[in-house]
TIMI-122699 format. One line per field, with one value per residue (C-alpha): residue number from 1; residue in one letter; x, y, z negated. Coordinates in steps of 0.5 Angstrom, whole numbers, m for minus. Each point is the difference from the previous one (the first is absolute). Example, Ala and Ser with C-alpha at 12.3 -4.5 7.8 and 13.67 -1.06 7.14 Angstrom:
2
i = [1,2]
aa = [a,s]
X = [25,2]
Y = [m9,7]
Z = [m16,2]
END
This chain:
519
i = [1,2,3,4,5,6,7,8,9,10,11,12,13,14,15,16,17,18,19,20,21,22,23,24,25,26,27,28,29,30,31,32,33,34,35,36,37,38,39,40,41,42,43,44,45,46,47,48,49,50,51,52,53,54,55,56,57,58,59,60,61,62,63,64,65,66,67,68,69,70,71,72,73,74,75,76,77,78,79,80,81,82,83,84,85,86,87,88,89,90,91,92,93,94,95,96,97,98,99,100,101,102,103,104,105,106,107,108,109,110,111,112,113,114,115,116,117,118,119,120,121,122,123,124,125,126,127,128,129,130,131,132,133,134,135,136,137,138,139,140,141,142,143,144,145,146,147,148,149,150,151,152,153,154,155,156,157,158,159,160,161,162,163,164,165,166,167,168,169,170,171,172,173,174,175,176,177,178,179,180,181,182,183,184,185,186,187,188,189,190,191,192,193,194,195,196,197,198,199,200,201,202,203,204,205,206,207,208,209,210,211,212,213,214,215,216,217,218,219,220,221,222,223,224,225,226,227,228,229,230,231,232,233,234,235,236,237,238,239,240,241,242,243,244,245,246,247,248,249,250,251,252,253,254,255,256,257,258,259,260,261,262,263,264,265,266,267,268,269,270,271,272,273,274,275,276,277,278,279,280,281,282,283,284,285,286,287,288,289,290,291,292,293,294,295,296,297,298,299,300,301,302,303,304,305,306,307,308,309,310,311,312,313,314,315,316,317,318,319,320,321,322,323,324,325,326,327,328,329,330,331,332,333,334,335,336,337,338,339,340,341,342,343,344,345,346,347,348,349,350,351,352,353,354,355,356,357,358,359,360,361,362,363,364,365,366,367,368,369,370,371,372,373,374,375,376,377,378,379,380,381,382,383,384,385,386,387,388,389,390,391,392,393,394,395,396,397,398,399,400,401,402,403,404,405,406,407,408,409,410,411,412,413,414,415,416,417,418,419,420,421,422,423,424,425,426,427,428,429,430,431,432,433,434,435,436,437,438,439,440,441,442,443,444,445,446,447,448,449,450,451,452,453,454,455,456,457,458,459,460,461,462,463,464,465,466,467,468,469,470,471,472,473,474,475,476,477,478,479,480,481,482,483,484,485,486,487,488,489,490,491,492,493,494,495,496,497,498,499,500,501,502,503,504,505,506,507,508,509,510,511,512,513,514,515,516,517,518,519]
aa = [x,x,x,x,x,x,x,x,x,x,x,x,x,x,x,x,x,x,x,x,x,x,x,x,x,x,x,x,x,x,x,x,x,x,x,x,x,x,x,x,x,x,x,x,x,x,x,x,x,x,x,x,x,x,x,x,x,x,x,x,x,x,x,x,x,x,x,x,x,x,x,x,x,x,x,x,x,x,x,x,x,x,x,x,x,x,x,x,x,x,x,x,x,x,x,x,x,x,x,x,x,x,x,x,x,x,x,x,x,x,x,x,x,x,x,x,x,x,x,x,x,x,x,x,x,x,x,x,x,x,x,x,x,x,x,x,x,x,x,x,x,x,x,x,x,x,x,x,x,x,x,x,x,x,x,x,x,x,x,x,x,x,x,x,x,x,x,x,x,x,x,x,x,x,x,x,x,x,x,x,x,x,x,x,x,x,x,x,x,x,x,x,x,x,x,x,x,x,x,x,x,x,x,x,x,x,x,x,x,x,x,x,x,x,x,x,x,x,x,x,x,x,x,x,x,x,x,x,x,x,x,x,x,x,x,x,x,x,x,x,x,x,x,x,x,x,x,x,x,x,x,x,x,x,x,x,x,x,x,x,x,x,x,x,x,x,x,x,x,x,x,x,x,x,x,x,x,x,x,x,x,x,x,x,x,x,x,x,x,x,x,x,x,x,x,x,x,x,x,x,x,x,x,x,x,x,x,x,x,x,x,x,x,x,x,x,x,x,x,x,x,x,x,x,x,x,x,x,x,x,x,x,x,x,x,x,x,x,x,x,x,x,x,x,x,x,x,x,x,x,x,x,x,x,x,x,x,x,x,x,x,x,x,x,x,x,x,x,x,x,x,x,x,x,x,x,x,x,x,x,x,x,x,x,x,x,x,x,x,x,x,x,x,x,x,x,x,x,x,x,x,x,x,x,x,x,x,x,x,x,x,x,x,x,x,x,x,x,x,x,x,x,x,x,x,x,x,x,x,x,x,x,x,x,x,x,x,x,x,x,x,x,x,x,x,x,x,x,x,x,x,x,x,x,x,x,x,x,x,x,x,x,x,x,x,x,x,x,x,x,x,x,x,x,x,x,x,x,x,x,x,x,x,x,x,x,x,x,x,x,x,x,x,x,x,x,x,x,x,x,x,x,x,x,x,x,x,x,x,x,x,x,x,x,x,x,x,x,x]
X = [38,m1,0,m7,1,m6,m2,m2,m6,m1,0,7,3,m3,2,6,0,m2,7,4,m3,2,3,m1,m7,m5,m4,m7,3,1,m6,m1,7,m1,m8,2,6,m5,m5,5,2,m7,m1,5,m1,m7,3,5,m6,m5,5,3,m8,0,7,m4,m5,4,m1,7,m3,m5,7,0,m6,m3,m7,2,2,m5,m6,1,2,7,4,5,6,5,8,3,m7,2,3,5,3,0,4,4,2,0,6,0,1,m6,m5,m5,0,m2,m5,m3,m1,m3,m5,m2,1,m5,m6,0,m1,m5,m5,m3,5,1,0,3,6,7,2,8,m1,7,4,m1,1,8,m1,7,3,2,m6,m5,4,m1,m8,m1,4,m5,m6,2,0,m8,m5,m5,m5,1,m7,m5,m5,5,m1,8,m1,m4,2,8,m3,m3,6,4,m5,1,8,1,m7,5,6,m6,m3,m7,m4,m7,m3,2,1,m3,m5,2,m2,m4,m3,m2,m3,m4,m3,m2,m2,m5,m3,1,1,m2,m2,m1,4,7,3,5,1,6,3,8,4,m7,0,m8,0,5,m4,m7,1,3,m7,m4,5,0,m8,0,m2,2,4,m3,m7,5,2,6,0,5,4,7,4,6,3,5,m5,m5,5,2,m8,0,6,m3,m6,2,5,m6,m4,m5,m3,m2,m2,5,m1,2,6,2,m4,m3,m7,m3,3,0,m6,3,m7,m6,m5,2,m6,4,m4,6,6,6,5,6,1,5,m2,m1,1,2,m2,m3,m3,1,m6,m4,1,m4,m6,m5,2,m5,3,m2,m9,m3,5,5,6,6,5,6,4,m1,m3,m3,m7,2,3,m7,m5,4,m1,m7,m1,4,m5,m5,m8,2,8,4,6,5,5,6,1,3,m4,m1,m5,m5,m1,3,m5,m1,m1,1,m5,m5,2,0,m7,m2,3,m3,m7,0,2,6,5,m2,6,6,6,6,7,6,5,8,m4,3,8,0,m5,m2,m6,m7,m4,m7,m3,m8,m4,m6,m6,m4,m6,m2,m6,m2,3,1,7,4,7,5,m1,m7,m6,1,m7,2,m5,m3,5,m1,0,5,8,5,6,6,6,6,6,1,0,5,7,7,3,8,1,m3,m6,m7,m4,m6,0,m5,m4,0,m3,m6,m2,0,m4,m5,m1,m1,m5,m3,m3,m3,m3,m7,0,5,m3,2,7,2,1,3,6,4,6,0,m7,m7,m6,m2,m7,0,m3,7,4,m4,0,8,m1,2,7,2,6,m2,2,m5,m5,3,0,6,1,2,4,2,m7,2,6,m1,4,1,2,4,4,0,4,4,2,3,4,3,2,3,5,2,2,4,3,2,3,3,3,2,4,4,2,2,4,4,1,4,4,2,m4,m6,m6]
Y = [62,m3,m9,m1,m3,m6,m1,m7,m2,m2,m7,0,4,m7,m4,3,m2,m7,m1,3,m6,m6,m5,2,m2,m5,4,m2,5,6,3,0,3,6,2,0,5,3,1,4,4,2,0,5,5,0,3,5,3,0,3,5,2,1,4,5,0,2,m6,m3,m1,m6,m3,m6,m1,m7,2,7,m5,m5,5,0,m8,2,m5,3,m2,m1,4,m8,m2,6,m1,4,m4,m7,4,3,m7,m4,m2,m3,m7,0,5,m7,1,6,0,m5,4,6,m4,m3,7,3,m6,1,8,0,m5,m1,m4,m5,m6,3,1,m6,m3,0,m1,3,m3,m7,0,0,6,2,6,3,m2,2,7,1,m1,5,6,m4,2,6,2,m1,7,m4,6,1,m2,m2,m2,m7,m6,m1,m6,m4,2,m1,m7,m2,2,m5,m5,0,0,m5,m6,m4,0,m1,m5,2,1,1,7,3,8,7,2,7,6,2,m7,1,8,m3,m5,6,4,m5,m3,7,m2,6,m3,m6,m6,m1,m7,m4,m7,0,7,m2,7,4,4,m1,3,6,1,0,5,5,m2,3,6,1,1,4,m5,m2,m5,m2,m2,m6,m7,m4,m7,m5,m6,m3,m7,2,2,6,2,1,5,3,1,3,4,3,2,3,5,2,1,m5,m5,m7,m6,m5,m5,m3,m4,m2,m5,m3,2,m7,m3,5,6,5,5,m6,4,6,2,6,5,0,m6,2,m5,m4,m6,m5,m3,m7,m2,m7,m6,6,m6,m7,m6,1,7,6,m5,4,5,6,4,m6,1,m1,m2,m5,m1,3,m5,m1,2,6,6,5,m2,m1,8,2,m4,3,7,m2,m2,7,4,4,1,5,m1,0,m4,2,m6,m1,m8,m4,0,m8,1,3,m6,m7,m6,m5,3,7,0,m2,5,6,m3,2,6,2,m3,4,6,2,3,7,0,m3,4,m4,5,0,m4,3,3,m4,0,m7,m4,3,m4,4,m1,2,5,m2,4,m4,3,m2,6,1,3,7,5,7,2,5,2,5,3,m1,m5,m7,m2,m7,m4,m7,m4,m7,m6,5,m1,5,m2,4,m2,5,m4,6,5,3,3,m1,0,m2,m2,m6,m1,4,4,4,8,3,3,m7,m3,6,m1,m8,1,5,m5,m5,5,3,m8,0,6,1,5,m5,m2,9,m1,m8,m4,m7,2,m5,m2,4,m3,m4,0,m7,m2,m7,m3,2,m4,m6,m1,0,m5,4,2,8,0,8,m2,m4,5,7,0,0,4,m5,5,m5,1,6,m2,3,m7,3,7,m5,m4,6,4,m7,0,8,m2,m6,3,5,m5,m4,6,3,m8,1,7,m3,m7,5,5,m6,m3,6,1,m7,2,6,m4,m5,m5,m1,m5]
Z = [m9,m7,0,m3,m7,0,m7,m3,m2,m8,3,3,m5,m5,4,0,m7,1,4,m6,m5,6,m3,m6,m2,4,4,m3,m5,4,0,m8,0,4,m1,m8,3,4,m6,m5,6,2,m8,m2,7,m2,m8,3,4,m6,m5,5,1,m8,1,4,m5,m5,m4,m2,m7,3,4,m4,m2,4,0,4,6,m1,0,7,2,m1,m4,m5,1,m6,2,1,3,6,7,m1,m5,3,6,m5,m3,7,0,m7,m1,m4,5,m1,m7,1,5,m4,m6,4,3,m7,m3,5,m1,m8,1,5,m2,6,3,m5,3,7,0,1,m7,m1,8,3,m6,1,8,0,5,3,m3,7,4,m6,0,7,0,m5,5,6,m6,m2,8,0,m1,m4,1,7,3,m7,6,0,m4,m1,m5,4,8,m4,m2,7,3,m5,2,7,1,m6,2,3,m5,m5,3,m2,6,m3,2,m5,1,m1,4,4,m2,6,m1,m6,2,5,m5,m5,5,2,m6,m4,m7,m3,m7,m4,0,5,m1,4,m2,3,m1,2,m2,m2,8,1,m7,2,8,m3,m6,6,4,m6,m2,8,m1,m6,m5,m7,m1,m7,4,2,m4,3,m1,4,m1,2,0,0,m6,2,5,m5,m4,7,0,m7,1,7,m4,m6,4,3,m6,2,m6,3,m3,4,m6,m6,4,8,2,6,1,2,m6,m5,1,m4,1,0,m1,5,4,4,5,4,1,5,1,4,m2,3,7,1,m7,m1,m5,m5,m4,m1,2,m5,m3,1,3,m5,m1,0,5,6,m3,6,5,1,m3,4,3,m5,7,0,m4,4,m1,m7,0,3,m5,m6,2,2,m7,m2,3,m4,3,5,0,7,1,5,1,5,3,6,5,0,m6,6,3,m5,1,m6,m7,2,6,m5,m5,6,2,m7,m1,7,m2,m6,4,m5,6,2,5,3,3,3,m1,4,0,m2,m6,m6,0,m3,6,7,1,1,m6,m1,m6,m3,m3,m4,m3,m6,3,7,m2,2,m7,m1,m5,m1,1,m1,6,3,m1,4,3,1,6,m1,2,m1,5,4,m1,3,5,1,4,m2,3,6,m6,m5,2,0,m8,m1,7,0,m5,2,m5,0,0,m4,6,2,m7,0,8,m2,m7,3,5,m5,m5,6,2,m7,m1,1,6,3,7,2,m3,1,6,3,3,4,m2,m7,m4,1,m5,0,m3,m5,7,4,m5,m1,8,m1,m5,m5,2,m2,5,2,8,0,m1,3,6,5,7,6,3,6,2,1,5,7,3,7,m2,m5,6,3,m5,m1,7,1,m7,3,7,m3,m5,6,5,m6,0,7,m1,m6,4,6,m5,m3,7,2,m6,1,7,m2,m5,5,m2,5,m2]
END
């Protein structure tokens, strides 16, 4: 029989990688170094595809012409701007250097990455010759275009996060959102047109995961405008890069910024707002900073301790006069006491939250806490709008707000992480659209264990806390116990392990006494 060859997944082979540059440069820079590789790999895969498709057109006069790859968001790669080149030169002592220049090349004949990509990067790292030409083959190993379904900028990224947190020390939250995440977001808010922002964007995977929903749903991707914001400088353009690769236009600002201290869209009413931002965020702002700003109106200011509360009053200030936000947060943002409780008090009042829907621990690879998704609402009124692929009749739905608990749902993915499959994701989002649809009491029902619909009464009877368990209801299943069959039952088993004891104890002595050492 054949031995099963057992291929490794993209992040293997990456982390591969990684383990050829240690010792040679600090592991904060892995990531940058390898995802940069990564880009110029996927880049000119994408070129060879596109030029081999003008072959078979018999087009070989267009070959070098840019706008001939452009026209089709294909970047135009240059002949010392090709993979085959850097991996001809690989083992030259001035492979950075050329590296360097490809990258450089490559932003300045294809105008929608400028400000994207590394700037005299790899030259400056004092990279180990050896090490450096042995990622390059590790690199070159990666079919980029296996499965275009995949984010591989951002799942590349959140993986990097999760094996070097601890070397890097940083412990602030900061991760992609996984895809099936992100798909259940989409699926549930539906942004089929207007206004998507993120305000903090990370590597650009709510932008790349929202825009399949709508190609998924036979819509337009010109009905969309894509703004977000990032802090962190090589994140912000990791996010440019993720996007411009995928002929997405996004507005992500003039610079990186922090999106408490430095708003780069103040004036953005967005119909839709999908967002992950870093969990329990701590000293945002300083004592006096940020205490009037505009974003608080109407609320308290949120504790300089932590930014949850600041997260959900910024996107609330971001919606538009029917925007929808779906947003991911630890679960301690449910129930905090002190300022938070205030503002969660308001926000209920205000009925802003449409639904809460805690998810499954092991989802993130860099944290395996159970995290919770909401989804506000600016208009819970009874509406009628169209979509791609049917009419929607929402219900009146106010003063009621929608509790599911996802935490025994999802399926095994890479040994021990949990993802959501995509029949999961339509069962839990027709089950959400059924609960607002105006037909709703023949196609929606509380069911234990999964979801509650709870009435503005409900919540404040619990003093105001959103923690889904409070709400749905859960089986005792000990009242379901038969004791007597229970010791019953007990009893047989115990009976039967102390006659095999016996036997056991007998077989033993008997065996000591053949050998002449009777106990």
């Amino acid at each position: 029989m054949a031995k099963k060859v057992q291929t490794k997944s993209t992040e293997e082979i990456l982390w591969d990688s990684a383990n050829k540059l240690r010792g040679s440069v600090e592991p904060s820079e892995y990531k940058h170094v390898v995802l940069s590789l990564i880009f110029l790999k996927f880049a000119n895969d994408k070129f060879l595809r596109r030029r081999q498709e003008l072959i078979n057109e018999h087009k070989e006069a267009f070959l070098d012409i840019p706008e001939f790859y452009q026209a089709e968001n294909v970047f135009y790669l240059p002949s010392a701007s090709r993979w085959s080149f850097i991996i001809e030169n690989a083992k030259q002592e001035d492979i950075t250097l050329k590296i360097d220049s490809a990258l450089k090349t490559i932003e300045r004949t294809n105008k929608s990455l400028e400000g994207a990509l590394p700037d005299n990067y790899f030259s400056r790292l004092g990279l180990d010759q050896s090490k450096f030409s042995a990622l390059l083959d590790t690199i070159n190993n990666i079919d980029t275009l296996k499965d275009e379904a995949q984010d591989i900028v951002g799942r590349v990224y959140e993986y990097f996060l999760s094996k070097f947190a601890i070397a890097e020390g940083k412990g602030k939250g900061e991760f992609y959102t996984p895809k099936s995440i992100v798909n259940l977001i989409a699926e549930m808010i539906e942004p089929y047109k207007g206004k998507i922002y993120d305000p903090s964007c990370g590597s650009g995977g709510m932008f790349v995961q929202s825009l399949k929903f709508i190609e998924k749903h036979q819509g337009n991707k010109k009905d969309i405008s894509i703004y977000g914001q990032e802090l962190t400088n090589t994140t912000f353009k990791l996010a440019k890069m993720n996007l411009a690769i995928r002929g997405i236009s996004a507005n992500l600002g003039n610079k990186a910024a922090d999106t408490f201290g430095d708003d780069q869209h103040k004036e953005l009413k967005a119909d839709y707002i999908m967002a992950n931002p870093p969990f329990n965020l701590k000293d945002w702002r300083a004592e006096n900073e940020l205490t009037d700003d505009a974003r608080w109106a109407g609320y308290e200011v949120p504790p300089k301790s932590n930014a949850n509360y600041a997260w959900i009053l910024t996107m609330i200030s971001k919606l538009s006069q029917n925007g929808v936000a779906g947003f991911i947060l630890a679960n301690g943002a449910l129930s905090g006491g002190g300022e938070e409780y205030k503002i969660r008090k308001q926000i209920i009042e205000n009925d802003l939250v449409e639904a809460i829907v805690i998810l499954p621990r092991a989802m993130f690879y860099s944290t395996d806490i159970s995290v919770t998704l909401w989804i506000l609402n600016r208009n819970k009124n009874e509406r009628t709008f169209e979509v791609n692929d049917g009419i929607k009749n929402y219900r009146n739905r106010k003063g009621e707000v929608l509790f599911m608990d996802l935490r025994q749902k999802g399926e095994p993915f890479e040994k021990k992480f949990v993802q959501f499959g995509e029949e999961e994701i339509t069962a839990i989002a027709t089950h959400y659209h059924n609960w607002q649809q105006q037909n709703w009491k023949e196609t929606y029902q509380d069911i234990p264990e999964y979801s509650y619909s709870a009435s503005l009464e409900d919540i404040r009877k619990k003093d105001y806390s959103l923690v889904p368990s409070k709400y749905i209801e859960f089986v005792n299943r000990d009242e379901n116990i038969d004791y007597d069959t229970q010791m019953q039952s007990l009893q047989s088993e115990l009976k039967d392990l102390f006659q095999q004891e016996e036997a056991l104890k007998h077989e033993v002595y008997n065996v000591f006494k053949t050998l002449g050492y009777e106990l």
